[in-house]
C-alpha positions in Angstrom: 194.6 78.7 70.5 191.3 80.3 69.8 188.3 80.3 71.9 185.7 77.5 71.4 182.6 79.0 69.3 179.7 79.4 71.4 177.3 77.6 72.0 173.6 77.7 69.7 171.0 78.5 71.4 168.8 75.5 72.4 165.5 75.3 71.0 162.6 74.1 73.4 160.5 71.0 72.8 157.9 72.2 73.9 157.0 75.9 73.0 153.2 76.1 73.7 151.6 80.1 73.8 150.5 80.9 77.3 146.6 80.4 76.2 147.1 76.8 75.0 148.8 75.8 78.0 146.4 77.4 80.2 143.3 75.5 78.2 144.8 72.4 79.0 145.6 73.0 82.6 142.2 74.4 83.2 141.1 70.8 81.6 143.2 68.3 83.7 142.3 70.7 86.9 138.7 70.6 86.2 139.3 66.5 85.7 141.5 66.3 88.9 139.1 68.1 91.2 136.3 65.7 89.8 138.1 62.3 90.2 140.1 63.5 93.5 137.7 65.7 95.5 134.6 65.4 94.6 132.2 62.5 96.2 130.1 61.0 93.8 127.0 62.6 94.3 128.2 65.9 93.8 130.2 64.3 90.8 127.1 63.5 89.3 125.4 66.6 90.1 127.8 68.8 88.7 128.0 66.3 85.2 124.2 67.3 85.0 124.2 70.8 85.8 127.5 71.6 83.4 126.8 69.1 80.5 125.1 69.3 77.0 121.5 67.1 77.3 120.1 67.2 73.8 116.8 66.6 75.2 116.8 69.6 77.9 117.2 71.9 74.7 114.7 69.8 72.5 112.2 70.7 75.8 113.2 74.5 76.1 113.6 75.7 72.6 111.7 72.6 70.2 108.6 72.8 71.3 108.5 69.4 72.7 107.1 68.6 76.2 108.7 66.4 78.5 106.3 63.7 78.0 106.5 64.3 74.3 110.1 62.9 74.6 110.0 60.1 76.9 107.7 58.6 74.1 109.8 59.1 71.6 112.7 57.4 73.4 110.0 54.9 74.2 109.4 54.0 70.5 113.3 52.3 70.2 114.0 48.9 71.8 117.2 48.2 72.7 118.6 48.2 76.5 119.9 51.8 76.5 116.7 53.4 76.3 115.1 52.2 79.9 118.1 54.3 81.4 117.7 57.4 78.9 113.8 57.7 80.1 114.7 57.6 83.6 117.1 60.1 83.1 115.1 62.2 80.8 112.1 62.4 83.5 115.3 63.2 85.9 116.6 66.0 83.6 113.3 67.7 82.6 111.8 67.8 85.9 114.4 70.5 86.5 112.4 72.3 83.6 115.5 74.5 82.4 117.3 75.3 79.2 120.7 75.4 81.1 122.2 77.3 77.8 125.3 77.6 79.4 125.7 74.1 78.9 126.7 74.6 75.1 130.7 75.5 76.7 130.5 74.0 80.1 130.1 70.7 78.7 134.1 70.8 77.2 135.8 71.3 80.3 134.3 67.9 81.7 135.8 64.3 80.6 135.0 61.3 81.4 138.5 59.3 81.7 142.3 60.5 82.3 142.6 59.4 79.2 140.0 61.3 77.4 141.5 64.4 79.0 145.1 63.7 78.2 144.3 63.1 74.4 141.9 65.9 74.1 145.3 68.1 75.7 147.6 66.4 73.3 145.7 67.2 70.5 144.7 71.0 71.7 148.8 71.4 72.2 149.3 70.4 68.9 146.6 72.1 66.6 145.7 74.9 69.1 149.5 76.2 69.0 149.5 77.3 65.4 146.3 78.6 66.1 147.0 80.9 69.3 150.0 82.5 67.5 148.4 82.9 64.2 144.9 84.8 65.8 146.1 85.6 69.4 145.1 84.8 72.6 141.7 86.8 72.8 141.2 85.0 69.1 142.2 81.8 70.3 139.7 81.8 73.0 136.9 82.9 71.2 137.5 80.5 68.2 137.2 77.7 70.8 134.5 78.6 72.8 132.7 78.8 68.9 133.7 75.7 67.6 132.6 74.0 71.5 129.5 76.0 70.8 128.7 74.6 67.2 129.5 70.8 68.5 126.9 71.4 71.4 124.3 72.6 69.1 125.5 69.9 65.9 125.1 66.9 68.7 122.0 68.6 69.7 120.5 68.5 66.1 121.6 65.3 65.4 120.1 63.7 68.6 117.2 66.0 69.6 115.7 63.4 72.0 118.8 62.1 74.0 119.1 62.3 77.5 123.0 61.3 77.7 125.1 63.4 78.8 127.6 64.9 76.6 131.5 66.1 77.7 134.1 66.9 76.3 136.7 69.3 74.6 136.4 67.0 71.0 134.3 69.6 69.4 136.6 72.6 70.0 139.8 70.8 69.6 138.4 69.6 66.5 137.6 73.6 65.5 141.4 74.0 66.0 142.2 71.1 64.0 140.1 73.1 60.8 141.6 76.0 61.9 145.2 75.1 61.9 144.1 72.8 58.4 142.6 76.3 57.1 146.3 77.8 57.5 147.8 75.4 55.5 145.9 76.2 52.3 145.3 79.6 52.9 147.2 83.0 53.2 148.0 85.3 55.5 145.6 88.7 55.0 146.0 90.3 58.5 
């Protein structure tokens, strides 16, 4: 009788690099310690200190004064806008740039859910993109593509004072990137 052929090795479902899987822990931490620990005030706080505010940016660097921009938001009617002036006077009292912003804003979410995609999606298109460019690559690439949706939003909404989050932007920066692999060849 012969011995029975060994077994094949087992392939894992899930083989995410180290600096994918540490992107999305970081996310659902920075989530849990907000809806967990965090008392709402400081909740708030923190979503004004760490997220992108178009406006805060359209004051520092547009040349726009603060009262400048509470008119403009006066000049559109619908229900929104009452809130957006209060917290435009609440955000440019504080009279800072807060620059940082343009990469803080992605590790905040507003929902589990918003989270949990935005960590699907990163697994999936931020895989092929860590082992292609590394993980010093991979990290640059997304703060970048977090970066360019910051200042994009920013652009496009010069006078909002909503507060932006999330990681859309630079998971969508993986998304191109892993698209741009398709179609184009390896030269490094």
């Amino acid at each position: 009788m012969t011995p029975p052929a060994p077994r094949p090795a087992r392939e894992p479902i899930f083989h995410i690099p180290a600096p994918v899987t540490a992107s999305i822990l970081a996310l659902v931490a920075v989530h849990a310690l907000r809806s967990w620990l965090l008392d709402a005030s400081v909740d708030f706080e923190l979503l004004f200190e760490l997220a992108v505010i178009p406006a805060r940016w359209t004051a520092a660097f547009g040349g726009y004064s603060a009262d400048e921009i509470v008119a403009a938001l006066r000049g559109v009617g619908d229900e929104t806008r009452a809130l957006q002036i209060e917290i435009a006077r609440y955000v440019l009292a504080q009279g800072s740039a807060k620059v940082w912003t343009a990469l803080t804003y992605a590790a905040l979410h507003g929902s589990w859910p918003h989270v949990l995609m935005n960590g699907i999606w990163l697994a999936a298109f931020g895989t092929p993109v860590a082992r292609r460019f590394g993980a010093l690559r991979y990290v640059l690439l997304l703060g970048a593509t977090a970066a360019g949706g910051a200042v994009a939003h920013a652009l496009v909404h010069p006078f909002s004072a909503l507060p932006m989050i999330g990681a859309s932007a630079a998971v969508s920066g993986m998304m191109a990137a892993a698209a741009w692999f398709m179609f184009a060849p390896r030269t490094w």
